[in-house]
DOZA-799062 format. One record per residue: residue in three letters; z, x, y of N, C-alpha, C in turn. Coordinates in steps of 0.05 Angstrom, whole numbers, padded with zeros to 5 digits, always signed. Atoms other than C-alpha are relative to their C-alpha. Layout:
! residues N
alaZXYZXYZXY/...
***
This chain:
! residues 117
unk+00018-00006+00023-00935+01030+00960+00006-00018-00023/unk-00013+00016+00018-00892+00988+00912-00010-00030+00000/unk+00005+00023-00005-00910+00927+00940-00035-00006-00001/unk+00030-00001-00004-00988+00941+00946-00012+00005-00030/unk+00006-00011+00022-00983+00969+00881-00006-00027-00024/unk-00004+00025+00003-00961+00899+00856-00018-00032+00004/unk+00018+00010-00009-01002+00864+00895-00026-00001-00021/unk+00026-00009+00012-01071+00896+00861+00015-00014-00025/unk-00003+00004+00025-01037+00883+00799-00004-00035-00004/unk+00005+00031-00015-01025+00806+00819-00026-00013-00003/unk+00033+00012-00011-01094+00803+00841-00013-00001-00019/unk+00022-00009+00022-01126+00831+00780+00011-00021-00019/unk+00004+00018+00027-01099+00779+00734-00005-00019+00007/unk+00014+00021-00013-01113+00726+00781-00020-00011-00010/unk+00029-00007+00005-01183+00745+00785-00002+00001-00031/unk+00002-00011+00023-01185+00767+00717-00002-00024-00019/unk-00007+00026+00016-01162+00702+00686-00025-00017-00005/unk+00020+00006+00002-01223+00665+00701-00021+00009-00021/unk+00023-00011+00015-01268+00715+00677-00003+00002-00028/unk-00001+00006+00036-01228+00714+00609-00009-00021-00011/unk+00008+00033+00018-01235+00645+00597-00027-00004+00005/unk+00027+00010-00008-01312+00649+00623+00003+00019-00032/unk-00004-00017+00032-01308+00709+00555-00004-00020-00019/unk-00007+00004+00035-01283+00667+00503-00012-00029-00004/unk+00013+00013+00003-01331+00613+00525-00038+00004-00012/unk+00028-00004+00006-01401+00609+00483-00016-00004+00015/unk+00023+00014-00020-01454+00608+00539-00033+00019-00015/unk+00032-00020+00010-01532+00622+00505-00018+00014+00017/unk+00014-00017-00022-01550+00647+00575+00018+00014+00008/unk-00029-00015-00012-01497+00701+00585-00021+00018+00024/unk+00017-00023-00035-01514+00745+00659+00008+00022-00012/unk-00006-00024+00003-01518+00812+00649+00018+00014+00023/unk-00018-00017-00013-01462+00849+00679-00010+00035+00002/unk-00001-00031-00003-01456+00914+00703+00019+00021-00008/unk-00027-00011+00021-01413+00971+00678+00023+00001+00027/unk-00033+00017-00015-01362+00955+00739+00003-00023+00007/unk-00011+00028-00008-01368+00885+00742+00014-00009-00030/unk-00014-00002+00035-01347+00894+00653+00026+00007+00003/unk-00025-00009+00002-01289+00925+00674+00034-00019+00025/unk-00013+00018-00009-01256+00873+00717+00006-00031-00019/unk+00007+00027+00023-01273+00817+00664+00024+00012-00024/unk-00022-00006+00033-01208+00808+00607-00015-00011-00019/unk+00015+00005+00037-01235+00805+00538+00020-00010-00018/unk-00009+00006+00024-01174+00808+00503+00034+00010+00017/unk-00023-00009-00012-01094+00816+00523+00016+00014-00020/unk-00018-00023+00013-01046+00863+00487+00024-00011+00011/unk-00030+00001-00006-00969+00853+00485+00008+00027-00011/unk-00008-00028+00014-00930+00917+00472+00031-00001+00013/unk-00023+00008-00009-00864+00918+00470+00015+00036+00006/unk+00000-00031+00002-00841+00986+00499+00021+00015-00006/unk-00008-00017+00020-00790+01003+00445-00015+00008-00019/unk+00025-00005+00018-00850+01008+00406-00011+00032+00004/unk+00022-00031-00019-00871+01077+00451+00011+00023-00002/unk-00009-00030-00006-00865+01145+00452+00019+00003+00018/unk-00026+00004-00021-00798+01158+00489-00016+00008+00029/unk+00008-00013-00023-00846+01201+00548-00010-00025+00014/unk+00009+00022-00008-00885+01130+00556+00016-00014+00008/unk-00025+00013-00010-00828+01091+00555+00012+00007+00028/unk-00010-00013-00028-00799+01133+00617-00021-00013+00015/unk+00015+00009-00019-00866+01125+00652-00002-00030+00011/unk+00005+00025+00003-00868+01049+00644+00033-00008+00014/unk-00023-00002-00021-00793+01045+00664+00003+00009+00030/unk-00001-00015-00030-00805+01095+00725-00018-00031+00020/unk+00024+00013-00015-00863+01041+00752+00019-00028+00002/unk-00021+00026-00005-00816+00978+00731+00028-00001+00021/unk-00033-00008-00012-00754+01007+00767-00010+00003+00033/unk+00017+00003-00029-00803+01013+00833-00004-00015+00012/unk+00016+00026-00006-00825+00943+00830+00031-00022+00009/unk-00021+00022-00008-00783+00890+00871-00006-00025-00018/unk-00006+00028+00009-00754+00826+00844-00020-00012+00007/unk+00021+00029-00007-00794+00785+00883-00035+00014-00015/unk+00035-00001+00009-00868+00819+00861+00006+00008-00031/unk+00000+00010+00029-00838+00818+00789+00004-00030-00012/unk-00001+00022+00003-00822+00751+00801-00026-00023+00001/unk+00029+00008-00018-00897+00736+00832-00017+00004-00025/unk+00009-00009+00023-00927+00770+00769+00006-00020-00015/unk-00011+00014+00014-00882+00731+00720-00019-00031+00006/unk+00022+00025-00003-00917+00664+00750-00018+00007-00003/unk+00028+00000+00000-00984+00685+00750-00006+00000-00034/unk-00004-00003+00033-00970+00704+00671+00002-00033-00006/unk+00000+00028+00004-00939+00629+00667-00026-00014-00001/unk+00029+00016-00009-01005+00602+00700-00018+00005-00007/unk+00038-00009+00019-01053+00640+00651+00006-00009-00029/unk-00008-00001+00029-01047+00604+00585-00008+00017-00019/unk+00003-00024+00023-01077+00661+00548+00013+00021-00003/unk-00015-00029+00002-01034+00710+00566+00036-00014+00003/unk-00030+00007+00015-00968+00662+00556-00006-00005-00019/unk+00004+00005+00035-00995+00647+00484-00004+00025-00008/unk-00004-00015+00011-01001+00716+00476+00026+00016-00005/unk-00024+00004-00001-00929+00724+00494+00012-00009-00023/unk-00016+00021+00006-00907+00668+00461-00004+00016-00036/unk+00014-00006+00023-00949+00695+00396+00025+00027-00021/unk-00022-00023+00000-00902+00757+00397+00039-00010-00005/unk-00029+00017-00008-00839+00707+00409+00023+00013+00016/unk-00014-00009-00021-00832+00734+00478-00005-00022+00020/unk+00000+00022-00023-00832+00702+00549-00009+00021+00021/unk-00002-00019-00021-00855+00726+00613+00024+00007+00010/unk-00025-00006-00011-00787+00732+00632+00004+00038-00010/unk-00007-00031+00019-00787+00803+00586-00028+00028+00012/unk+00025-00015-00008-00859+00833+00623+00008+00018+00020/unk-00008-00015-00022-00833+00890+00665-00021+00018+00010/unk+00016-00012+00002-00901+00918+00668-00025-00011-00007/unk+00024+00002-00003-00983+00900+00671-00015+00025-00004/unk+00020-00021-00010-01041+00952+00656-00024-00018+00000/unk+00027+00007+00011-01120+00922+00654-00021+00022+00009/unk+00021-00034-00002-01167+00983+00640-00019-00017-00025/unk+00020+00006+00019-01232+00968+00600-00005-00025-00016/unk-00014+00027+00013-01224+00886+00594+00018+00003-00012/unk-00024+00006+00019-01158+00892+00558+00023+00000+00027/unk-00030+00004-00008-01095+00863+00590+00023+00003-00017/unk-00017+00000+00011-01039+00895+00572+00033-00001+00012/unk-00032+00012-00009-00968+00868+00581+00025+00017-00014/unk-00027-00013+00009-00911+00913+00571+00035-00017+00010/unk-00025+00025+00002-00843+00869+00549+00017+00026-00004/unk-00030-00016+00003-00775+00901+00549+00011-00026-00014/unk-00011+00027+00006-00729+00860+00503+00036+00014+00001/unk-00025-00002-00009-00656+00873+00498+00007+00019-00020/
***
């Protein structure tokens, strides 16, 4: 489940990446989407750093990070590298993917949960 779980997550920023940068491009003929093809499309990414959280969140976000193997946090971590919008949003924060122990995307927003030290 850990690994599949990872996977989807993987996939969705993949995928996702494109669709942002098709976003934050002006096109005067935009296609009308649908309300589940809107919700695969990133609009906008979020960093949160999860000393920032309610201690109960914090747990949950730890429980999910503490599940996830090295290697598909290591798989993640590149794909973050390979999306410049979501390492400049990192960077913006004056974090690194090295600190992302955690991904959500619900409602176009990518959000990246950092652990720092």
């Amino acid at each position: 489940m850990r690994i599949s779980t990872a996977s989807v997550i993987i996939a969705a920023l993949s995928l996702g990446t494109p669709a942002f940068v098709q976003a934050q491009e002006a096109q005067p003929k935009a296609q009308a989407q649908t309300p589940s093809d809107q919700s695969a499309v990133i609009r906008s990414i979020q960093v949160v750093n999860i000393k920032d959280l309610k201690p109960e969140v914090q747990s949950k976000i730890e429980k999910v990070a503490s599940q996830t193997s090295e290697d598909d946090l290591r798989s993640l971590r590149s794909s973050i590298d390979a999306t410049p919008e979501a390492a400049a949003a990192l960077k913006a924060k004056g974090l690194n993917s090295s600190q992302v122990v955690a991904i959500n995307i619900a409602d176009g927003v990518l959000t990246m949960f950092a652990k720092t030290a």
